[in-house]
C-alpha positions in Angstrom: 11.4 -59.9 24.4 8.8 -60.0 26.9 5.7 -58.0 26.9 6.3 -55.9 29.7 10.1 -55.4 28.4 8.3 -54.1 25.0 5.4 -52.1 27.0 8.5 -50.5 28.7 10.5 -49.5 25.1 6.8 -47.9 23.9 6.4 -45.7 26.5 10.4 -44.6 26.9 9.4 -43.7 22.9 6.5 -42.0 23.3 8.1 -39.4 26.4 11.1 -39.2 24.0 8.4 -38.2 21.1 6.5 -35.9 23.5 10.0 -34.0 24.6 10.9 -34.0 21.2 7.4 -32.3 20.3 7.8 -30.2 23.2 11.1 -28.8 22.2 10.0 -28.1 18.7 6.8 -25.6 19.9 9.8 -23.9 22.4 11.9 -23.7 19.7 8.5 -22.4 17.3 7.3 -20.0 20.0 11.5 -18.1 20.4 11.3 -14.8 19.9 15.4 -13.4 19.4 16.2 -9.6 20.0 19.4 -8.9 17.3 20.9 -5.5 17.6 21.3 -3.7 14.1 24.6 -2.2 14.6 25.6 -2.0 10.8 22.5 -0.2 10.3 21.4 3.7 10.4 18.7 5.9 10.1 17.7 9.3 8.6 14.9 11.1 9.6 13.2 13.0 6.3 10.5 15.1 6.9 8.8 18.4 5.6 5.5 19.3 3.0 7.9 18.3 0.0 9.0 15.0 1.7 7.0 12.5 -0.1 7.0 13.7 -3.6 10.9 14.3 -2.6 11.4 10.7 -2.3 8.9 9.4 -4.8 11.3 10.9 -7.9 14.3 8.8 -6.1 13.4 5.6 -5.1 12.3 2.2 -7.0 8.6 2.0 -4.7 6.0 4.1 -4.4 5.5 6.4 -2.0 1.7 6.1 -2.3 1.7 2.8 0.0 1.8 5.0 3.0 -1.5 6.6 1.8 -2.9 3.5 1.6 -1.9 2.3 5.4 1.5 1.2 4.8 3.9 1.7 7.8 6.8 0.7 6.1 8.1 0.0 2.7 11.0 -2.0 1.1 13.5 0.3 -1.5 16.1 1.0 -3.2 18.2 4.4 -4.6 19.5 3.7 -8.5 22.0 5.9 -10.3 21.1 6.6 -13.9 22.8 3.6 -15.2 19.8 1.3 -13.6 22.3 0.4 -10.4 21.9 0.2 -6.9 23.2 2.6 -4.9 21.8 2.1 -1.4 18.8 -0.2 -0.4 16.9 1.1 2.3 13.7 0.5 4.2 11.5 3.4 4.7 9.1 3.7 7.8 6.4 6.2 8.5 7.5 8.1 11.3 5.7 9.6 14.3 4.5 12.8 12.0 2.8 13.4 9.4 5.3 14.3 5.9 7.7 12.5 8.7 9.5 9.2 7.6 13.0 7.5 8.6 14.8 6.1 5.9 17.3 3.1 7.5 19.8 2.4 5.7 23.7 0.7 5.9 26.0 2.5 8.6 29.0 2.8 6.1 26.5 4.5 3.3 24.6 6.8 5.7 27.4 9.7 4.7 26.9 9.2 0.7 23.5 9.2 1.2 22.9 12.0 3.2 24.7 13.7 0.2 22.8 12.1 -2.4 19.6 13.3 -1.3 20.9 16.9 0.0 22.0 16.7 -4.0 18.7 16.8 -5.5 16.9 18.7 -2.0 17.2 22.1 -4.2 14.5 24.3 -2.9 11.9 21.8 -1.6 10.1 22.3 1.9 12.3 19.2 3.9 14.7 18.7 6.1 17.6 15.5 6.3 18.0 14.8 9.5 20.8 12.3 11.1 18.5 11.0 14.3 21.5 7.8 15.3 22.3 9.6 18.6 18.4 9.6 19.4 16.7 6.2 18.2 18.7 2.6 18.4 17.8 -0.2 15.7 16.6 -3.7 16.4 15.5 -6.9 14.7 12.5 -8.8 16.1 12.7 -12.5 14.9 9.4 -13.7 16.0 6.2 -15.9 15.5 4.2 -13.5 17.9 2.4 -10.1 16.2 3.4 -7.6 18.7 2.0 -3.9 18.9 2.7 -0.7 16.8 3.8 1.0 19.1 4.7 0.3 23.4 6.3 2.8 25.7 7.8 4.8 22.9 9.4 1.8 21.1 8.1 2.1 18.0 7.7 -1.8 15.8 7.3 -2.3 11.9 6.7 -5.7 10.0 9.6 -6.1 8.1 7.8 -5.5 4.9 9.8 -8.0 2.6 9.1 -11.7 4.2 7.5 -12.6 7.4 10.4 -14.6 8.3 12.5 -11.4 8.5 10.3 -10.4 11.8 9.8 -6.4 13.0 12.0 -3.9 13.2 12.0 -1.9 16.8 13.1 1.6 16.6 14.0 2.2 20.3 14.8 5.2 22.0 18.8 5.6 23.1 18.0 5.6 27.1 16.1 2.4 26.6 18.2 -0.4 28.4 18.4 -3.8 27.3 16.4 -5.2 30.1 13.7 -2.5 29.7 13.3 -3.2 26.0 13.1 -7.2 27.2 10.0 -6.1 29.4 8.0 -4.3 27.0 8.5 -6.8 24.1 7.7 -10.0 26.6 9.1 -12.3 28.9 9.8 -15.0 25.5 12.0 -12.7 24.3 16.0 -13.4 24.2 18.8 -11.3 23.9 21.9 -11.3 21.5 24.9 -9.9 21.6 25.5 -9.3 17.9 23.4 -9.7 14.6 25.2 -13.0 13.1 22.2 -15.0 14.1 19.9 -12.4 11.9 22.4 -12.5 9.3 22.3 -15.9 9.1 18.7 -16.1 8.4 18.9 -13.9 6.2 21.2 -15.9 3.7 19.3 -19.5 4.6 16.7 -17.0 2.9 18.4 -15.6 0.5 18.1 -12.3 1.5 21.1 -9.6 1.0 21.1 -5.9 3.0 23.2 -3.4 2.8 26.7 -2.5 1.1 28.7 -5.5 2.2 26.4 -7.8 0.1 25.3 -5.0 -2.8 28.2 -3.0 -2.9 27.3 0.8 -4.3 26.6 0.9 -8.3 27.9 -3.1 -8.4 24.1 -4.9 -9.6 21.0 -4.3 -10.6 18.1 -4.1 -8.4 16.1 -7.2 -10.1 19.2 -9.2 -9.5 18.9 -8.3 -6.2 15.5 -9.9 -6.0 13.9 -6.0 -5.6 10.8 -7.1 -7.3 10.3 -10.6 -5.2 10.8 -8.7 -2.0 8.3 -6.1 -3.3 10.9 -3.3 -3.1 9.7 -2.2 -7.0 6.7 -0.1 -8.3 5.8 -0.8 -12.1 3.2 1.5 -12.8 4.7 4.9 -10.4 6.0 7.4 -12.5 9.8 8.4 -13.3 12.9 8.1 -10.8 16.3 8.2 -10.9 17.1 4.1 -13.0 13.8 3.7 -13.7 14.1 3.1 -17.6 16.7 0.7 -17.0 14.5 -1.1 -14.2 11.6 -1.1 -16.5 13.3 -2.2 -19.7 14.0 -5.2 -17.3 11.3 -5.9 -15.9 9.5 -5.7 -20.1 11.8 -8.3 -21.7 10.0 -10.7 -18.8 13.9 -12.2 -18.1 16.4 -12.0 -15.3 19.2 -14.5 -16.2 21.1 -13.6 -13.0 19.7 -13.6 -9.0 21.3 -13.5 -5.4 20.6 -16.7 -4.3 21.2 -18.7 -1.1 24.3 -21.4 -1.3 23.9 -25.0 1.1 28.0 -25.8 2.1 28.5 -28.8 2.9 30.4 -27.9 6.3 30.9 -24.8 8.0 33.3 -22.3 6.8 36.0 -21.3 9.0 38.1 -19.6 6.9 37.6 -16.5 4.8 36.5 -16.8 1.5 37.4 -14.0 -1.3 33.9 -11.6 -1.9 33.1 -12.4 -5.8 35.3 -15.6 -6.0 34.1 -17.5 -9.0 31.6 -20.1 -8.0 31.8 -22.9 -10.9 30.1 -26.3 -11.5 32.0 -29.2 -9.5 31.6 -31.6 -12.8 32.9 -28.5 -15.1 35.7 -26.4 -13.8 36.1 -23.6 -16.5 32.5 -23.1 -16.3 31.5 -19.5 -14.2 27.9 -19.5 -12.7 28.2 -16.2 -11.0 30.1 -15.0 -8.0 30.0 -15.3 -3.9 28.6 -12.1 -2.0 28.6 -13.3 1.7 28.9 -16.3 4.4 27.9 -16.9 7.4 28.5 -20.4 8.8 27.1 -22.9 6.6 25.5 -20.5 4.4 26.5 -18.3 1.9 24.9 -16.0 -1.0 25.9 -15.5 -4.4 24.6 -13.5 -7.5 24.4 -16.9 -9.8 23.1 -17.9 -13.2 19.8 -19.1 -12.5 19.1 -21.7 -15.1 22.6 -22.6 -15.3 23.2 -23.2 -11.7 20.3 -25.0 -10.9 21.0 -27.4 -13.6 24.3 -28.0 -12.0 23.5 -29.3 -8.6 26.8 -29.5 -7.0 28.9 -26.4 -7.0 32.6 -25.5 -6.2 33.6 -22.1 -4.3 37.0 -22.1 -3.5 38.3 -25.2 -1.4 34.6 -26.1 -0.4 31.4 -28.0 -2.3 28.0 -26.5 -1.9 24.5 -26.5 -3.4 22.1 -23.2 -4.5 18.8 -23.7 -3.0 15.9 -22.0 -4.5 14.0 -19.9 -2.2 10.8 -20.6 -1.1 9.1 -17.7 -1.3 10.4 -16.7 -5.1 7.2 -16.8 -7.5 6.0 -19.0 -10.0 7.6 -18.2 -13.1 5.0 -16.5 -15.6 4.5 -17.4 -19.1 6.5 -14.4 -20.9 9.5 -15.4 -18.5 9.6 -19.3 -19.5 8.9 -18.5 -23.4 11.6 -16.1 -22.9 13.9 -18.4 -21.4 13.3 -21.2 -24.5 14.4 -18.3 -26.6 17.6 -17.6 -25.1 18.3 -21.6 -25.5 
């Protein structure tokens, strides 16, 4: 090959490198608008609010008093099981917050909390036909708060973006204005969903059916959804008991197919090692494309590698962002074997 032939193949690499690099920071720098359609909100607000809500959920209610806008939890029954998970944000008001929660729970919950209301200074409030719901998926911090579109850091994980609590005469293309030019639109939430099992992450009653799991399974305490040291609430003896024996054999965790799925799957089919049929790691929650996520035997799936769900092969990936195990939970875990 002749010199200038080779001069020629360098530089056609390095402009193929550069594009290459160019599309990466574009694809880095996307900001993508989901609609939350499957989720609600509830406006709870009075004197009594706060102490209402600390006796019911897994957090702590003190986070707001300490700056927090919004906060990651869950409602228990008094078997230690979730009922609804929920993030709470501080609303506008002082003793003013909106609990958002799954569409097809927002009934139940409205009763739950009306249940044990009793004489305290609040009032429940269904605020849907005022404020729309939106996830932010984006490497940009915008601001609080922007022509009455009101934006909270998703409180779990960094990679689940902001929630924007719009009001309902805010059009699409006005909501695209105020949150920046970068900003694209879709049509429905799959693309959010999916990120959400790559992550690992469940929401709402389609993945944690009412009174089906514990919150800890549900990675409550990762996705710092779960105060230790607050006093009672509804589950929290179960919770704690937990939490004490410094063991959780069982997690949602994400599942790697090795193709997309393009046919439905049964929720809670049996997910087994490939190498060892009769064996049963845990069970399938969700899928979405390529992904799926599954309440699996921790220790037991990861030592398994290669799994079979139905017709297809796939492989539980341990998330990133899970902590290092401490020394109670690893001397627990020799124990048990």
């Amino acid at each position: 090959m002749k010199l200038q032939q080779v001069k020629t193949l360098l530089c056609q690499k390095n402009i193929i490198t550069q594009i290459q690099r160019y599309t990466h920071q574009e694809q880095i720098a996307k900001s993508v608008l989901y609609p939350l359609k499957n989720r609600k909100l509830l406006n709870i607000k009075g004197s009594d609010a706060s102490t209402f809500l600390q006796g019911l959920i897994t957090n702590d209610m003190r986070h707001f008093e300490e700056g927090a806008k919004s906060m990651y939890a869950m409602f228990l029954n008094n078997k230690g099981r979730v009922l609804y998970d929920t993030l709470i944000h501080k609303w506008q008001e002082d003793d003013s917050f909106l609990i958002e929660c799954d569409s097809s729970t927002i009934i139940p919950i409205q009763k739950h909390l009306k249940m044990f209301k009793l004489k305290r200074q609040l009032e429940i409030k269904d605020v849907n036909n005022e404020f729309m719901l939106w996830v932010l998926i984006s490497p940009k911090i915008p601001d609080t708060v922007v022509n009455n579109v009101h934006i909270y850091k998703d409180p779990r994980l960094v990679d689940l973006g902001f929630r924007i609590i719009s009001p309902v005469p805010h059009k699409e293309a006005q909501l695209i204005d105020i949150l920046g030019e970068n900003v694209t639109m879709e049509n429905n939430e799959n693309g959010y969903k999916y990120l959400r099992y790559q992550l690992g992450v469940s929401e709402g009653a389609e993945d944690l059916p009412p009174a089906s799991s514990f919150p800890l399974e549900a990675n409550c305490d990762y996705l710092h959804g779960v105060s230790f040291h607050k006093g009672c609430y509804i589950g929290q003896e179960v919770t704690a008991r937990v939490h004490h024996t410094g063991v959780v054999r069982k997690r949602l965790m994400p599942l790697k197919f090795s193709e997309d799925i393009k046919e439905s799957l049964k929720r809670d089919i049996v997910i087994t090692a490939i190498d060892n049929p009769k064996s049963n790691l845990g069970k399938l929650k969700g899928i979405e494309q390529d992904y799926g996520l599954g309440l699996l035997r921790i220790k037991e799936t990861l030592e398994a590698k290669k799994l079979k769900i139905g017709d297809y092969e796939a492989e539980a990936v341990k998330p990133s962002w899970w902590p290092v195990e401490a020394p109670k939970e690893i001397a627990a875990k020799k124990e048990q074997n």
